[in-house]
C-alpha positions as CSV (number, residue, x, y, z in Angstrom):
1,X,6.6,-39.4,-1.0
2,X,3.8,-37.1,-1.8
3,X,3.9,-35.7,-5.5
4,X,3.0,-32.0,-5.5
5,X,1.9,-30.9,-9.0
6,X,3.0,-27.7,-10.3
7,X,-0.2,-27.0,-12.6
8,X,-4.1,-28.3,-11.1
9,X,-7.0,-28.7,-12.8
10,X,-8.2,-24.9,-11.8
11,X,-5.4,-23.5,-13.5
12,X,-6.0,-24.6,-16.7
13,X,-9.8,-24.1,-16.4
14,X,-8.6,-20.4,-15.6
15,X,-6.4,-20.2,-18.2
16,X,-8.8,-21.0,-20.8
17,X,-12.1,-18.4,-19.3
18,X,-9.4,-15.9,-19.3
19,X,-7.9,-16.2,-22.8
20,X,-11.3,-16.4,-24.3
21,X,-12.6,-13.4,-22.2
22,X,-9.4,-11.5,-23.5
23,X,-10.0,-13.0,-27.4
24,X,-6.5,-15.0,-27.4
25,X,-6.7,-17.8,-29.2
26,X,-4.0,-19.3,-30.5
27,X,-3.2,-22.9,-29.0
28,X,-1.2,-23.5,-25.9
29,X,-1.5,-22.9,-22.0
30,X,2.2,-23.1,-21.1
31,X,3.5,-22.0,-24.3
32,X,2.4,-21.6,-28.1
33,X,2.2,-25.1,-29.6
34,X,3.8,-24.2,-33.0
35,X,6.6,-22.9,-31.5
36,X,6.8,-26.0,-29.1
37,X,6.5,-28.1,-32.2
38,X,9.0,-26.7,-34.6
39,X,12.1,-28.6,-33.5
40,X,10.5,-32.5,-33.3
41,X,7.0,-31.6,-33.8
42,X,6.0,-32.6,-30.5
43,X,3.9,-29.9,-28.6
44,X,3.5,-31.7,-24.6
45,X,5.4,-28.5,-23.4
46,X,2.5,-26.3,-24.4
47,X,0.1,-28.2,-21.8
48,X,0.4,-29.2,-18.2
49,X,0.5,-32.9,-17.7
50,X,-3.5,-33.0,-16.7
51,X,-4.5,-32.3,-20.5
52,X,-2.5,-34.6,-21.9
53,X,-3.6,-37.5,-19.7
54,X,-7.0,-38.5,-19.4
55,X,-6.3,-40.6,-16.5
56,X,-4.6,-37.3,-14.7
57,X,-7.7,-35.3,-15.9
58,X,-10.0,-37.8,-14.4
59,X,-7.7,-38.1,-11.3
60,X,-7.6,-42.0,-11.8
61,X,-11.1,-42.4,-12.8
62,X,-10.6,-43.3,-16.5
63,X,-7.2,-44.4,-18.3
64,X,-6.4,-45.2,-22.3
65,X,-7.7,-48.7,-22.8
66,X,-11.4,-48.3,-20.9
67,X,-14.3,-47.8,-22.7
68,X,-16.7,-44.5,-22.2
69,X,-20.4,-46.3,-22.0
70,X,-23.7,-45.3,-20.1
71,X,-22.0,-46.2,-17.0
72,X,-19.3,-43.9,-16.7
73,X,-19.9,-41.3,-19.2
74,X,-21.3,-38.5,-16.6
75,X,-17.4,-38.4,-15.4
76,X,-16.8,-37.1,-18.9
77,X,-19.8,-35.2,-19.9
78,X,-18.1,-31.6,-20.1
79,X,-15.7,-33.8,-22.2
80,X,-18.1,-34.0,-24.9
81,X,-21.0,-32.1,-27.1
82,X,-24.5,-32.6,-25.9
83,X,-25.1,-35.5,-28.8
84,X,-22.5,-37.6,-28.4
85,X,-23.7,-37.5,-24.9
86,X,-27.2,-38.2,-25.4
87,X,-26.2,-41.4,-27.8
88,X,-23.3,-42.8,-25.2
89,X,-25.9,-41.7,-22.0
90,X,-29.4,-43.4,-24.1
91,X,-28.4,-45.2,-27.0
92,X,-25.7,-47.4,-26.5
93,X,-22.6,-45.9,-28.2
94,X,-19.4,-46.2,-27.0
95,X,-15.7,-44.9,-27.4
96,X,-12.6,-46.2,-26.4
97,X,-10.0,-44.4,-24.8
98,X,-6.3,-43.9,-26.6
99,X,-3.3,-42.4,-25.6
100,X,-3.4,-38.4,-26.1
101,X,-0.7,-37.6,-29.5
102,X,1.4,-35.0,-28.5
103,X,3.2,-35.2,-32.3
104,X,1.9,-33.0,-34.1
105,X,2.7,-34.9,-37.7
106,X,0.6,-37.4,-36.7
107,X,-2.5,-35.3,-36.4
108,X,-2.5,-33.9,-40.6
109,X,-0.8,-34.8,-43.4
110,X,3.6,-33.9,-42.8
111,X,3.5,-31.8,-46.1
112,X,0.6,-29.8,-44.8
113,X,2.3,-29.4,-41.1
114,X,5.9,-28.5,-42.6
115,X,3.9,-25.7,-45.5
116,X,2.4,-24.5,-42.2
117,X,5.4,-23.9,-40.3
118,X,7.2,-22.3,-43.7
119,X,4.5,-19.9,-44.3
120,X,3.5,-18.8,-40.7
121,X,2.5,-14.6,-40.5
122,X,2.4,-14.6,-44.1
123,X,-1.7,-15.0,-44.4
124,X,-4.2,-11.7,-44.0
125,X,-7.7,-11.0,-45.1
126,X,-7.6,-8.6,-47.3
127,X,-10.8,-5.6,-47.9
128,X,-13.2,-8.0,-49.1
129,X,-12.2,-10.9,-46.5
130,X,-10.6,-13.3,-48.2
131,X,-7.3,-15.0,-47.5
132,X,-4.3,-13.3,-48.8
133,X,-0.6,-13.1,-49.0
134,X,1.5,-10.2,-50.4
135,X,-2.1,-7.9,-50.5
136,X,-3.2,-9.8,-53.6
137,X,-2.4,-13.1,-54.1
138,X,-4.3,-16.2,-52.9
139,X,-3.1,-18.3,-50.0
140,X,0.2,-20.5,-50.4
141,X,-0.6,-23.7,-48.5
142,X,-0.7,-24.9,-44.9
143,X,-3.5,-23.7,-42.6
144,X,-3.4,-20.1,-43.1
145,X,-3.8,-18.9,-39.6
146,X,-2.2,-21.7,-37.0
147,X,-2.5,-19.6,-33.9
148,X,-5.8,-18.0,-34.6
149,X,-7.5,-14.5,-33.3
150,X,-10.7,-15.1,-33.7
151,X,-13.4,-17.6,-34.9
152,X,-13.5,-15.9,-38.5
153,X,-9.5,-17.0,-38.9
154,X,-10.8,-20.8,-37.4
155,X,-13.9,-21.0,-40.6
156,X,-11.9,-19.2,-43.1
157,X,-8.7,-22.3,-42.7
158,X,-10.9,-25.2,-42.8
159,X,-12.5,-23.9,-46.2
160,X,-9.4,-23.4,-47.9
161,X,-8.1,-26.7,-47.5
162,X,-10.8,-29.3,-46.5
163,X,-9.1,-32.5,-46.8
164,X,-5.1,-31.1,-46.5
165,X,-3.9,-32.8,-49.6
166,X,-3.6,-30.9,-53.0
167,X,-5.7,-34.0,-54.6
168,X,-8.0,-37.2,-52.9
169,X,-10.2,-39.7,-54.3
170,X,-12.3,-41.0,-51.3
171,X,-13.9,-43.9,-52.0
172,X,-17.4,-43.8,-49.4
173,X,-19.8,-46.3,-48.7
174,X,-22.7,-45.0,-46.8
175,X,-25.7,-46.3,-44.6
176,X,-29.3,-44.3,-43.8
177,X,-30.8,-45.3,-41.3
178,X,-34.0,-44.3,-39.6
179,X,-35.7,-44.3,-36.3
180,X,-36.4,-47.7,-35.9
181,X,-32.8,-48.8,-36.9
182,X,-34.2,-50.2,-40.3
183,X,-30.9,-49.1,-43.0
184,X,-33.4,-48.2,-46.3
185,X,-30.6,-46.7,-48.3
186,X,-27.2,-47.7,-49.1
187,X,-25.0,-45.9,-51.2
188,X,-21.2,-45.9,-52.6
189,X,-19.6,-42.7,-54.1
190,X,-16.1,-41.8,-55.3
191,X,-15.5,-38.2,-54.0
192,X,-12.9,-36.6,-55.4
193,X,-11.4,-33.0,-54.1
194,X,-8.6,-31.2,-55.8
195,X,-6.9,-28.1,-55.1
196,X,-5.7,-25.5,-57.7
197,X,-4.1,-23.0,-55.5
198,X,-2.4,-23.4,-52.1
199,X,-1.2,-26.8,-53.6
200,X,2.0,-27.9,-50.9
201,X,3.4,-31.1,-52.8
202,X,2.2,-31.8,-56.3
203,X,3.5,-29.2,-58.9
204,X,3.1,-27.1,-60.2
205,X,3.5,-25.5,-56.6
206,X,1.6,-23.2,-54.8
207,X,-0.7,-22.3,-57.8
208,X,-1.9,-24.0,-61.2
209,X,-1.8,-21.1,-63.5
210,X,-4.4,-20.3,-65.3
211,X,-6.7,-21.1,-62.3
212,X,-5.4,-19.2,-59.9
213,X,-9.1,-17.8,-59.4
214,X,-10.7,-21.0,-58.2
215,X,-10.5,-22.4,-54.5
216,X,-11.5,-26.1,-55.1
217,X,-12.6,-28.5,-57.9
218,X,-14.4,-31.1,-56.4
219,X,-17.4,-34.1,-57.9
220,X,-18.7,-37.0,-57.0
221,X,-19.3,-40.1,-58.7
222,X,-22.7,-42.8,-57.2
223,X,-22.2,-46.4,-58.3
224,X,-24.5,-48.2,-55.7
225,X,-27.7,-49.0,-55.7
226,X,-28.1,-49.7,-59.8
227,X,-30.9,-46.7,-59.8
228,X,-28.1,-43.8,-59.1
229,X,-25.2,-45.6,-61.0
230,X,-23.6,-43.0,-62.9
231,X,-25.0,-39.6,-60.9
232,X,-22.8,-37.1,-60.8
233,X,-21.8,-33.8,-59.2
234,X,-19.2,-31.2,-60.2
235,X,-18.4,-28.2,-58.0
236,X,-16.4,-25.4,-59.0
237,X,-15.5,-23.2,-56.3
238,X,-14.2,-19.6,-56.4
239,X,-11.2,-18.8,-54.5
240,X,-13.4,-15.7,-54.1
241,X,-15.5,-16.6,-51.4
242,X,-18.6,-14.3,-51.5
243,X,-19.2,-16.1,-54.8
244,X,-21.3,-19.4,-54.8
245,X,-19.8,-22.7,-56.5
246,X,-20.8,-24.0,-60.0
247,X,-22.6,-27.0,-59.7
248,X,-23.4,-29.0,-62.4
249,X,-25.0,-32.6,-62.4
250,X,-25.2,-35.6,-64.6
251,X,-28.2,-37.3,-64.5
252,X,-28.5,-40.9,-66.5
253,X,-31.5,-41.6,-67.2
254,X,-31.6,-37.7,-68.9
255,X,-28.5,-38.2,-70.6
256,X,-27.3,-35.0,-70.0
257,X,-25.4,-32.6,-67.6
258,X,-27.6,-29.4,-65.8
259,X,-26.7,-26.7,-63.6
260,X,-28.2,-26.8,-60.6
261,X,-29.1,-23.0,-58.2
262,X,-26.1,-23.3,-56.2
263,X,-27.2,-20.6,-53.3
264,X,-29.6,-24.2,-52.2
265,X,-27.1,-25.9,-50.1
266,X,-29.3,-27.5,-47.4
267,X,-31.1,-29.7,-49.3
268,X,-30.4,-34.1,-49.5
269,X,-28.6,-34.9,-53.0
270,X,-30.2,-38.4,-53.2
271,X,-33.7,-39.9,-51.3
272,X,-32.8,-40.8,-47.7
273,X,-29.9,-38.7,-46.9
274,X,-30.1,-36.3,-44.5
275,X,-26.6,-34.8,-45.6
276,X,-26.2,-31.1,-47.4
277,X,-23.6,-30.1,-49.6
278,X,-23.2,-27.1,-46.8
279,X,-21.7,-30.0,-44.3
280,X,-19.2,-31.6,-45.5
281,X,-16.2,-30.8,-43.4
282,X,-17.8,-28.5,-41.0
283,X,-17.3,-25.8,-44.3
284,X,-19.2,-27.0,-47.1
285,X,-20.2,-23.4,-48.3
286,X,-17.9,-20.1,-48.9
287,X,-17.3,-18.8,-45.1
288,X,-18.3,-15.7,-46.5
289,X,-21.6,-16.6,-47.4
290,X,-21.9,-16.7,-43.1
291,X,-21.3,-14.6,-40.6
292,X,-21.8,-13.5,-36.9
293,X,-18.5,-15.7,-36.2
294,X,-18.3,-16.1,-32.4
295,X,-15.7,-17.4,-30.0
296,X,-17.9,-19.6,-27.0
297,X,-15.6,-21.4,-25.4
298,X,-12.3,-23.5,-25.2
299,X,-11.6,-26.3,-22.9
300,X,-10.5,-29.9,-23.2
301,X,-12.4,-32.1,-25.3
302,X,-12.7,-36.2,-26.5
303,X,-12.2,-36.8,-30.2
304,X,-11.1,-39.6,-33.0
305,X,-7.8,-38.5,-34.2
306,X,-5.9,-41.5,-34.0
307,X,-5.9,-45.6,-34.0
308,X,-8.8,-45.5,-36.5
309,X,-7.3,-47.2,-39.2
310,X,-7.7,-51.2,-38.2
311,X,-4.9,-52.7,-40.7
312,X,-6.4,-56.1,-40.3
313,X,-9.8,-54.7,-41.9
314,X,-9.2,-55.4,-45.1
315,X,-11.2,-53.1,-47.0
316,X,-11.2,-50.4,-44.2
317,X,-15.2,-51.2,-44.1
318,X,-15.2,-50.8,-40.4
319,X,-16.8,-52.4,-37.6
320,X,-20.0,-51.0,-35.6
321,X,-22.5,-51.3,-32.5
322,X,-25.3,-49.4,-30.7
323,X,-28.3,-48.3,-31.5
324,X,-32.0,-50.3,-32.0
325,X,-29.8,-53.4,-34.5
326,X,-26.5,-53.2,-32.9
327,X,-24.9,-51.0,-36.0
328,X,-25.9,-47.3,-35.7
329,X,-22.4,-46.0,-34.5
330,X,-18.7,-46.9,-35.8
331,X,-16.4,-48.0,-33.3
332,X,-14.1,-44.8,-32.9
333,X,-11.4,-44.7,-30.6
334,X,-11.3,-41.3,-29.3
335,X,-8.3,-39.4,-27.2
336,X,-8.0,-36.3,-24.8
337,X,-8.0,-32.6,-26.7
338,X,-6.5,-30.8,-24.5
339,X,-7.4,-27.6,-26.2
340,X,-10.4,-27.1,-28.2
341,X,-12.5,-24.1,-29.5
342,X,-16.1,-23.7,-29.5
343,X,-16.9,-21.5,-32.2
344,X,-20.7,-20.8,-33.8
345,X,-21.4,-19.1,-37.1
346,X,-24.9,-18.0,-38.5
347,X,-25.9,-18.2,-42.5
348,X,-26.3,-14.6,-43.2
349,X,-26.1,-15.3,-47.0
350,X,-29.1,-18.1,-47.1
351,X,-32.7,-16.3,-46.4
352,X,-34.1,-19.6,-46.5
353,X,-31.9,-22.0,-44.4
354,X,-32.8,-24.6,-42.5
355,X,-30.6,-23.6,-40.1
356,X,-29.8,-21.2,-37.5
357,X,-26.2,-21.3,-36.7
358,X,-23.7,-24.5,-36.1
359,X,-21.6,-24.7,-33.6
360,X,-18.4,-26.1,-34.3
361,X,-15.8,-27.6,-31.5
362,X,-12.1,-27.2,-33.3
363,X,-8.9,-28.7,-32.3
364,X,-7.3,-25.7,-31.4
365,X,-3.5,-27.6,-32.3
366,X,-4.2,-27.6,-35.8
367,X,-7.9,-26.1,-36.5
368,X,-9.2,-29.4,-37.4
369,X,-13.1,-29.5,-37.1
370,X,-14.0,-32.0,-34.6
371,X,-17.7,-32.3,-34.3
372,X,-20.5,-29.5,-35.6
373,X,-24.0,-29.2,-34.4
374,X,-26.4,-27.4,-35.9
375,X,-29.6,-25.4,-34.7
376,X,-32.8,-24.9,-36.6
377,X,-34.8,-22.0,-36.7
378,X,-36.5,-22.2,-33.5
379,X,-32.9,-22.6,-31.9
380,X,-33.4,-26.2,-31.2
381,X,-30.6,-28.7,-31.8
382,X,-31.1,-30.0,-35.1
383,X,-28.0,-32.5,-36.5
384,X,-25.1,-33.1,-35.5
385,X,-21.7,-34.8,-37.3
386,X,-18.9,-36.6,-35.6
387,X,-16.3,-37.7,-37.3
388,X,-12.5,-39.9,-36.8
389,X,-9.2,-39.2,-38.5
390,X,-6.3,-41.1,-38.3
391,X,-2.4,-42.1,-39.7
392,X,-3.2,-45.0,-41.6
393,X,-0.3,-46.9,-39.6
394,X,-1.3,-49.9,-37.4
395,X,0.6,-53.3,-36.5
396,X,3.5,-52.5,-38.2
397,X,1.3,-52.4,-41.4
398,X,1.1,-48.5,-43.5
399,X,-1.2,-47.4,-46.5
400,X,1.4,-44.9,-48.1
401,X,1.3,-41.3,-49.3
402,X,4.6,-40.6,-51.0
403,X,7.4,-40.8,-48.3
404,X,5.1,-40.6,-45.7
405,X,2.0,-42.8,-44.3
406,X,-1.7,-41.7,-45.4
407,X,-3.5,-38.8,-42.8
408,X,-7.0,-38.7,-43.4
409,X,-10.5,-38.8,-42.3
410,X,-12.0,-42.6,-41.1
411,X,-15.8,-42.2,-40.7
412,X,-18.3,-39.7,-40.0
413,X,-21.7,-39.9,-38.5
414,X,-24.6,-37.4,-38.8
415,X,-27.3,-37.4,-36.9
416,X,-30.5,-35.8,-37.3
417,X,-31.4,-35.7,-33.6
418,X,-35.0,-34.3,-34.0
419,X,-36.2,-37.4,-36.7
420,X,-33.6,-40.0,-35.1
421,X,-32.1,-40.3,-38.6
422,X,-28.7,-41.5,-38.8
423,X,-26.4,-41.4,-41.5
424,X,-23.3,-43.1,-41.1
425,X,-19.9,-42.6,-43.6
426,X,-17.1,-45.0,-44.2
427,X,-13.8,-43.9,-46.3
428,X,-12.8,-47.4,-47.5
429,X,-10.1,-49.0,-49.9
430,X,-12.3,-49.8,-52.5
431,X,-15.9,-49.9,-53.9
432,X,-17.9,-51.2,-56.3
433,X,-16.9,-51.3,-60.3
434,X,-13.4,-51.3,-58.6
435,X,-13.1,-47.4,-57.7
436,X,-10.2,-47.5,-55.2
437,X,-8.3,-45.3,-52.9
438,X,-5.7,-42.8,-54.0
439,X,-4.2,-39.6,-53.5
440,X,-2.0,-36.8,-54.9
441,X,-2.2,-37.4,-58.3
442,X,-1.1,-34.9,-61.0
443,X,-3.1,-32.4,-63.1
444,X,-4.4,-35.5,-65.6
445,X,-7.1,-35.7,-62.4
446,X,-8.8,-32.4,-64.0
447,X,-9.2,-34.0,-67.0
448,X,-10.6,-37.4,-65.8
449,X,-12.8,-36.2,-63.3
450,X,-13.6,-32.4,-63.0
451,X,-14.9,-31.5,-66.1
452,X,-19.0,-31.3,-67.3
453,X,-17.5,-33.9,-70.1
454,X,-15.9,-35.4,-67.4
455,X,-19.2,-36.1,-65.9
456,X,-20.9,-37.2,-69.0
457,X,-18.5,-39.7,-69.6
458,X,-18.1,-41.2,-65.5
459,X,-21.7,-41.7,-66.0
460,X,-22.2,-43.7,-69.0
């Protein structure tokens, strides 16, 4: 018997050039996913069985369990940015091909999905821009603005809450490595973000009082190679966020702790990184401090967001392949998006950037940032980062966050495409001098990590 679908490819395609044509955003072709979601979480009545299924999306071509190589990659390519492309298409990456989630706990942190659903409609901007509720008081937790308007709404949620818990201690190793392949720098940090307002589990809840004016607290701690042992950087955001972070830095071999011009944000901390403070998570700088926010497109899209965490990895140090030595990309098993939003942004605050604009793809679901590419100022492609999340649930096996497994990022790659530079970032279990994983701690974090004495003492 011949199956006749109720929904083809052309409709959805439709769908999508006419909601971004009319400026509707918010996620969802057959219905709003957050209302879809609110009984059992699960969102697969918002979409029409062809983006949920890469194997109905590709009509049979491709199905969860193949591998995307140089071989069959062209059958994807509106699937993906223009550097993943290039590396799958000319350098030998890969990605395997998962299931699509259509649970939406599995795709952030529960706490940060249930303060979302609790404080829907409540969040506005108010008449300098930033994110408010009640006129005046800063944002409550949850991602501010689920079913977002425009690409201002998309920036403005990521910034608030980068990594979705109130406090994390990442423990990073990272890898440079240039042209040739050749890794010349290897480092290990201990990144640590912490949240004083919008906090959604660990009290005191939503605000820390006394610090209700600051967004973030955030540092981080360099223990390999020997020469950096003991760096440090402190940044103190403002929840106000035409104002530029504090940063301060401890430097060992001066003994002491200087402020460093903040409004430089595209500029390598350490020799052989190619990574700014401006682009970590897609938002690394006040989203008021850019502008020009445009809506470019939406579509369907492959990303990391689940099966990431390998259980039987130890250490979480990850396995990799392509490139000129075999070990330029993580293995990242990616699935179908059926709804992402291509968004760019241009540094109006930064006469000197770098940069152009980025262009940022973002799960439109839950406003996750799923891979940014930036422009220099000739409009050519200059880096790009890619990224993996995942539920730290595998085999039967859990890493735990309270009553609920661990949501977090994996590994992140970013690639300077115009120098062939590649600089590749593992969250693991543990580094050296025994800095290990952790997260949602109470206030005693302040004291032990996010304070210029703070600094002084990580480093000696």
């Amino acid at each position: 018997m011949v199956r006749i679908k109720k929904y083809t490819t052309d409709f959805s395609r439709r769908r999508f050039v006419e909601n971004t044509a009319a400026g509707v955003l918010g996620a969802g072709v057959l219905s709003p996913v957050w209302t879809s979601a609110e009984e059992n979480g699960d969102f697969s009545a918002s979409y029409p069985e062809e983006l949920l299924s890469i194997e109905e999306y590709t009509r049979g071509g491709l199905k969860p369990g193949d591998t995307i190589d140089a071989n069959n990659v062209d059958s994807v390519q509106d699937l993906l940015d223009p550097v993943r492309f290039m590396q799958i298409k000319q350098q030998g990456r890969k990605l395997e091909l998962v299931k699509a989630t259509t649970d939406l706990t599995k795709l952030s942190p529960v706490e940060y999905i249930e303060a979302t659903m609790r404080h829907k409609g409540m969040a506005s901007f108010n008449s300098e821009g930033n994110v408010v509720v009640n006129g005046d008081k800063p944002w409550v937790g949850g991602n501010p603005f689920p079913e977002p308007k425009n690409a201002m709404e998309l920036f403005a949620a990521i910034t608030l809450t980068w990594g979705r818990h109130d406090v994390s201690c990442y423990p990073v190793k990272t890898f440079e490595q240039n042209s040739n392949g050749d890794i010349n720098y290897k480092y290990e940090l201990v990144w640590i973000e912490f949240a004083p307002t919008g906090r959604i589990k660990v009290e005191p809840l939503p605000y820390w009082p006394g610090h209700e004016d600051k967004l973030r607290y955030q540092s981080v701690l360099f223990t390999v190679p020997q020469d950096y042992k003991g760096t440090s950087f402190l940044n103190v955001w403002h929840y106000d966020q035409r104002k530029f972070p504090q940063l301060f830095g401890y430097l060992p071999q001066f003994k002491r702790v200087r402020k460093f011009p903040t409004s430089q944000r595209f500029e390598p901390l350490l020799p052989g990184s190619h990574l700014y403070f401006s682009d970590v998570w897609a938002a690394g700088d006040p989203f008021l401090t850019w502008g020009n926010f445009k809506t470019i497109a939406r579509g369907p899209f492959l990303a990391g967001l689940t099966g990431n965490w390998d259980s039987s990895d130890e250490n979480w140090d990850g396995k990799t392949h392509g490139g000129a030595k075999g070990d330029t990309f993580w293995d990242t098993k990616v699935e179908l998006v059926p709804e992402a939003i291509v968004c760019e942004a241009e540094p109006t605050g930064y006469a000197r950037a770098p940069i152009s604009k980025k262009r940022v793809w973002f799960d439109a679901r839950t406003g996750l940032p799923l891979c940014m590419v930036t422009y220099d100022r000739k409009g050519e492609m200059f880096k790009s980062f890619d990224g993996a999340y995942s539920v730290y649930d595998d085999k039967g096996k859990q890493v735990m966050d309270g009553a609920y497994p661990y949501w977090s990022w994996t590994h992140v790659h970013a690639h300077d495409v115009q120098s062939n530079h590649m600089s590749r970032l593992k969250q693991v279990q543990e580094i050296t001098g025994g800095w290990k994983w952790w997260v949602n701690r109470g206030l005693d974090v302040y004291d032990d990590f996010l304070t210029k004495s703070a600094l002084r003492r990580l480093g000696t």
